[in-house]
N, C-alpha and C positions, 0 to 999 in steps of 0.2 A: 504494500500500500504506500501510496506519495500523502506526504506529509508538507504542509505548508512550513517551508524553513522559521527558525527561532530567529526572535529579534530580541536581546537582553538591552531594553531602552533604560538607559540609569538618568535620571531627573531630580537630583536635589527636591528642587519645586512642582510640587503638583499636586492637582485637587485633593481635597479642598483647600489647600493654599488659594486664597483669594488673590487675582490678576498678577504683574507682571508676567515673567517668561512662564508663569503657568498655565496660562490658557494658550501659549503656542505648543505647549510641551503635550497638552490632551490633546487638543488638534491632532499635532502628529501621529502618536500615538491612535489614535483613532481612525485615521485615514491609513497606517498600514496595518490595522486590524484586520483589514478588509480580502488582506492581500499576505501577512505573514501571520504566526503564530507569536503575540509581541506579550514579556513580560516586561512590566513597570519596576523600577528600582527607587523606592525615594523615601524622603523622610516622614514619620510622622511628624504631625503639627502638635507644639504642645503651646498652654498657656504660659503667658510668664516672660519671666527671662528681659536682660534687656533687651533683647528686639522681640515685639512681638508680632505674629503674621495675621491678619484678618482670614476670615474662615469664610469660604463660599461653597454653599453647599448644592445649588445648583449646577454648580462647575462639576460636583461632584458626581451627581445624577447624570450626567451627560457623558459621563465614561463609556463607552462601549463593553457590555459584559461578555467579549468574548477575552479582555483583555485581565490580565492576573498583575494583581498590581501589591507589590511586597511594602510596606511600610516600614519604616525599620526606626526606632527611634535611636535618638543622637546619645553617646558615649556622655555619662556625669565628668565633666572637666572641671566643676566648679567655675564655670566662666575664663580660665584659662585662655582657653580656645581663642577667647574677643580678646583676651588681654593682649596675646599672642597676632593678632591681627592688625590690634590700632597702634602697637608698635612698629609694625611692619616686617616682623618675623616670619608671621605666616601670611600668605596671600590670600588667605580665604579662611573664615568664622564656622567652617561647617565643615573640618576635617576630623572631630568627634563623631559626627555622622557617619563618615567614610569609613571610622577604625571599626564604628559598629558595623558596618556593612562585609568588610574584612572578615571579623571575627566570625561571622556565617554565611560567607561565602561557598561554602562547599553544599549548603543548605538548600543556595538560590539560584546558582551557577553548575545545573549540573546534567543540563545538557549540550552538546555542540551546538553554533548559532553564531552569528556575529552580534558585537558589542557596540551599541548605536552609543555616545556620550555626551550630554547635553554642555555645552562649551560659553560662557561660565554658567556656574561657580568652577570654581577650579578643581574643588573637590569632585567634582563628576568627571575632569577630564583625569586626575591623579588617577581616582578607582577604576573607572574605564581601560585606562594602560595596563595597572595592575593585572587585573582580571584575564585581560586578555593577552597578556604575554604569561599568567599563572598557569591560565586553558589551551591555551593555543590558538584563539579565536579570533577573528579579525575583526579588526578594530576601525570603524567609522568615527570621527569627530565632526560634530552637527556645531561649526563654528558663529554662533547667533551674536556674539560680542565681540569687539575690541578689546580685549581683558588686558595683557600688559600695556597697552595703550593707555589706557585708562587708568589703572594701578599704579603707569608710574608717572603719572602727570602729578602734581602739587606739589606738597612735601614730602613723595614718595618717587620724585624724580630718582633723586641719586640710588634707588633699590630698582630702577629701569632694568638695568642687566639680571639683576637676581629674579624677576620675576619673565623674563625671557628666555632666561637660559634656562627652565622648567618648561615653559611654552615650549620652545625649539625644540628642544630631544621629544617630545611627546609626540607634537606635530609633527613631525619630521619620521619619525615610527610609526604614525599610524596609516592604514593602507589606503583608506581614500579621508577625505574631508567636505564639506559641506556648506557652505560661507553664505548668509545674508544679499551680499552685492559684489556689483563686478566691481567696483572700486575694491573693496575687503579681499576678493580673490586676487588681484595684478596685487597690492600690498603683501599678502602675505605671499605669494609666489614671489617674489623680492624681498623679499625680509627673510626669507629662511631657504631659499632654494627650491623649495619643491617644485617637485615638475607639472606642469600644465594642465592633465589628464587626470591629474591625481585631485583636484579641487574642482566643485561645480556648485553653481548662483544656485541655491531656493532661497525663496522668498519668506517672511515671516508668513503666518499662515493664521488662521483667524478666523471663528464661527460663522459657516456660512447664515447669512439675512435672508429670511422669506421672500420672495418678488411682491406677495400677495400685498403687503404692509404699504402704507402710502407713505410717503417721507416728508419732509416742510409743513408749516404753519401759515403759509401764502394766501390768508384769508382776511378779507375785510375785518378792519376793527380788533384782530389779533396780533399781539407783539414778535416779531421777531424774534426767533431764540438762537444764541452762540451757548455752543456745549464744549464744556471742556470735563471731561471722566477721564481720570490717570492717577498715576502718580504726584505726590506733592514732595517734590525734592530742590537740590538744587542744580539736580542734572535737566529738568528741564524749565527750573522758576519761572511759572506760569504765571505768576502776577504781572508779569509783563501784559498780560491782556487785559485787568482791572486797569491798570495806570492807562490804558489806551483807550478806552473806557470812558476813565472819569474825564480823559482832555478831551473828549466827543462828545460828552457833555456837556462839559464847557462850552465848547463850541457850538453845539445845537443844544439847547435848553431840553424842550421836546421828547429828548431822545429817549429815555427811558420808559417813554407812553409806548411808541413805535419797535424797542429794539430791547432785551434784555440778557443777563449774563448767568448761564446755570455753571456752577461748578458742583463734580461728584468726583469722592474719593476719599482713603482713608484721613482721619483728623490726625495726622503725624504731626510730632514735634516742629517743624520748618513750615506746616500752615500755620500752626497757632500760632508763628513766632513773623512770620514773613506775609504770608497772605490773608488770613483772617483781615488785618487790620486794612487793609486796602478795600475790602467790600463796602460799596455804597446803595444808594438806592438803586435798584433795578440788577442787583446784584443777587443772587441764591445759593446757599450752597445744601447741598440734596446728603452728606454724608457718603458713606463705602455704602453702598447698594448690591445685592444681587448682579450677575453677570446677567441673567437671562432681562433684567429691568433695567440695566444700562443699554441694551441691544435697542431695547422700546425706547428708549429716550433719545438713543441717537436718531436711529431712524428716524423719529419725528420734528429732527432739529433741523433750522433751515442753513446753519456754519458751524463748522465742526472747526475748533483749536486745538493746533499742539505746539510744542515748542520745544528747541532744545537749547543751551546754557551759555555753546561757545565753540570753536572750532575744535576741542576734543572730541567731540561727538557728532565729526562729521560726516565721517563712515556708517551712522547708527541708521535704520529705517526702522521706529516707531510701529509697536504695533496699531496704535491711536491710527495711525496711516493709512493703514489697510483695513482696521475696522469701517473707517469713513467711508473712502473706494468700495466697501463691502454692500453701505448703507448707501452710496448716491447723495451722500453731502458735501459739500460745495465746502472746502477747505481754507482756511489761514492759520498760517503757521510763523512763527519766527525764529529760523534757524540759520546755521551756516552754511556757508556753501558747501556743498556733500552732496551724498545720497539720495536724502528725503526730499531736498532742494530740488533736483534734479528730476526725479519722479516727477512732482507737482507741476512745474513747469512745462517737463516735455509733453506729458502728457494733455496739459491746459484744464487741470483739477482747482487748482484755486491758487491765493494771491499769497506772498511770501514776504516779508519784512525780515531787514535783516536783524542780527543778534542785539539788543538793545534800545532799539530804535525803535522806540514809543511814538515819536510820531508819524513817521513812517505805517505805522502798526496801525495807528489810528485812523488815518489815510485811508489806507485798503478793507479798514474793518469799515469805512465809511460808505467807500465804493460798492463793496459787495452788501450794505444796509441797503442804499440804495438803486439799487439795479437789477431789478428781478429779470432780466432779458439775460444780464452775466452770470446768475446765478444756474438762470435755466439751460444755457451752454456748457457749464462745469458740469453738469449733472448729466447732460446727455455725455460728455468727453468719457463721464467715470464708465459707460459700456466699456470702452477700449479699454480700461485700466484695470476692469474685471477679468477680461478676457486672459489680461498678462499674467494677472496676479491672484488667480481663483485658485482656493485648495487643490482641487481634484489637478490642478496642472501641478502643482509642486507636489503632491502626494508619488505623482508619475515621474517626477525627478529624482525621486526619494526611491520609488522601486525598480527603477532601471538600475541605479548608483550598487543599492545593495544584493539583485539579482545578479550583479557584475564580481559580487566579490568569491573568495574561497569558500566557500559554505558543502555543506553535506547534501545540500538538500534542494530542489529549482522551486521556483513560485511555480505556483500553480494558476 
């Protein structure tokens, strides 16, 4: 009998871990359910601790049950582990995790399959190596971040090498890779030599949106609505669209009868601290919500915001991105030149202000307030952007990549 080959997907984060790389990471997981025999590798969620993770338990519901999904709770380090991080000794907070995953490895790993590794945290890419030079199993790296990029930007410049030269031997040993964008892929094929054949674009990948569902508020005597659902950091300080906001107020009085500003997402220390206080009138914010009531919110928004902080993060594509593109909302964003810049542009999705430029920002959020003719050309562009950037096309990138490697077993 043919048996659909193993896929050992190890994911730090995942349901119910509430959003970031979690909802790319069921996504995936989901889409080659369909197509391999896939186990989950991740952590449980616990309460507490200084980070704590918000719990979405709809994400969770939306798992596919054919998929076996191992939980493993993280190694007691007595907070070590962070101490060990914000010094910059360890590159990643969640290597008590990994030692727990270690220690019953022979429990969870113990059939042949290739080793799919969600790339960061770092701990997924460490375990993933492990594992798969322990077993003999070929090793994918699903490259979704800039990790020492990022890591060694601030005051973790001068640890640039040490967190490289972990990247490089890994990356460099693993048999194929994975990468976000063709800018991420020509980067890392020059940064580390790998050869050409060996790296291929998927795209973040993101809950496919009903068609059924109507999207905009385009009605007589109803306000405009700009949504921004995400994260509240200051990888993409999002207040930048309050501040642009209250000067469009200023400048049109009015404005807030006509045009309003919803924000949703966790109450983290850097809202209470940075953006809370920026909210004015015609201002909302909705808290961390439900995944499956964020989809309904988008969809019915008539401009979707994102933003990111600075030219470190100009390689990144947002999943906010492609939710939008998903929903058919009509985009502004203010970011660097990059990636996501790029996408919005070529494609003719929505208006882009650069990194700080509030007025600017203000501007384009004016334009697209004003211009229901602009908005209704973004929305028809986003067909083509769906086209590019639809699950089932990266799902297909994903199973050609891993039907390509050493395995025991062919898809079916």
């Amino acid at each position: 009998m043919n048996y659909p080959p193993k896929i050992y997907f190890i994911a730090c984060c995942f349901p119910p871990f509430g959003r970031g790389n979690s909802i790319t990471n069921y996504c995936v997981a989901n889409g080659l359910s369909k197509h391999f025999n896939v186990d989950v590798v991740s952590m449980e969620r616990e309460e507490g601790g200084i980070i704590a993770y918000q719990e979405d338990a709809s994400l969770e519901e939306a798992i596919s049950q054919k998929i076996k999904v191992h939980r493993i709770r993280a190694a007691r380090w007595w907070e070590i582990n962070m101490l060990l991080y914000v010094t910059g000794i360890l590159p990643c907070y969640f290597i008590n995790w990994a030692w727990s995953v270690w220690r019953r490895r022979d429990n969870i790993f113990g059939q042949k399959g290739v080793i799919f590794t969600v790339y960061p945290v770092f701990s997924d890419l460490l375990l993933g190596y492990l594992i798969s030079r322990r077993y003999k199993m070929p090793l994918l790296v699903d490259f979704r971040d800039d990790f020492s990029g990022v890591m060694a930007s601030g005051w973790r410049r001068s640890l640039g090498w040490y967190y490289r030269f972990f990247e490089k031997n890994i990356v460099r040993r693993a048999d194929k890779i994975t990468v976000t964008t063709e800018e991420l892929r020509k980067d890392l094929i020059e940064r580390y030599g790998v050869a050409n054949e060996k790296v291929k674009v998927v795209y973040n990948i993101v809950p496919t949106a009903s068609r059924e569902r109507k999207n905009g508020s385009d009605v007589v005597n109803k306000p405009l609505r700009v949504i921004y659902a995400g994260a509240m950091s200051s990888i993409q300080k999002p207040e930048i669209l309050l501040s642009a906001y209250a000067k469009l107020q200023r400048d049109i009085p009015d404005l807030k009868e006509r045009l309003i500003v919803e924000f949703y997402g966790p109450d983290s220390p850097y809202f209470k601290l940075r953006i809370r206080r920026n909210f004015i009138d015609g201002c909302q914010y909705g808290g961390f919500v439900p995944q499956a009531q964020i989809a309904e919110k988008v969809f019915a928004a008539d401009i979707g915001f994102f933003s990111l902080s600075g030219a470190t993060y100009a390689y990144a594509t947002p999943t906010k991105l492609f939710d939008y593109i998903e929903a058919g909302v009509p985009i502004l964003a203010s970011l660097p030149k990059g990636a996501a810049r790029h996408i919005i542009e070529s494609f003719g999705i929505g208006l882009v202000a650069d990194v700080g430029d509030v007025t600017g920002l203000s501007e384009k959020l004016c334009i697209l307030a004003e211009n229901e003719d602009l908005r209704n050309q973004f929305k028809k562009n986003m067909k083509d952007a769906r086209r590019e950037f639809n699950a089932q096309r990266q799902i297909e990138k994903l199973q050609e990549v891993l039907n390509g490697m050493n395995t025991d077993y062919k898809s079916d």
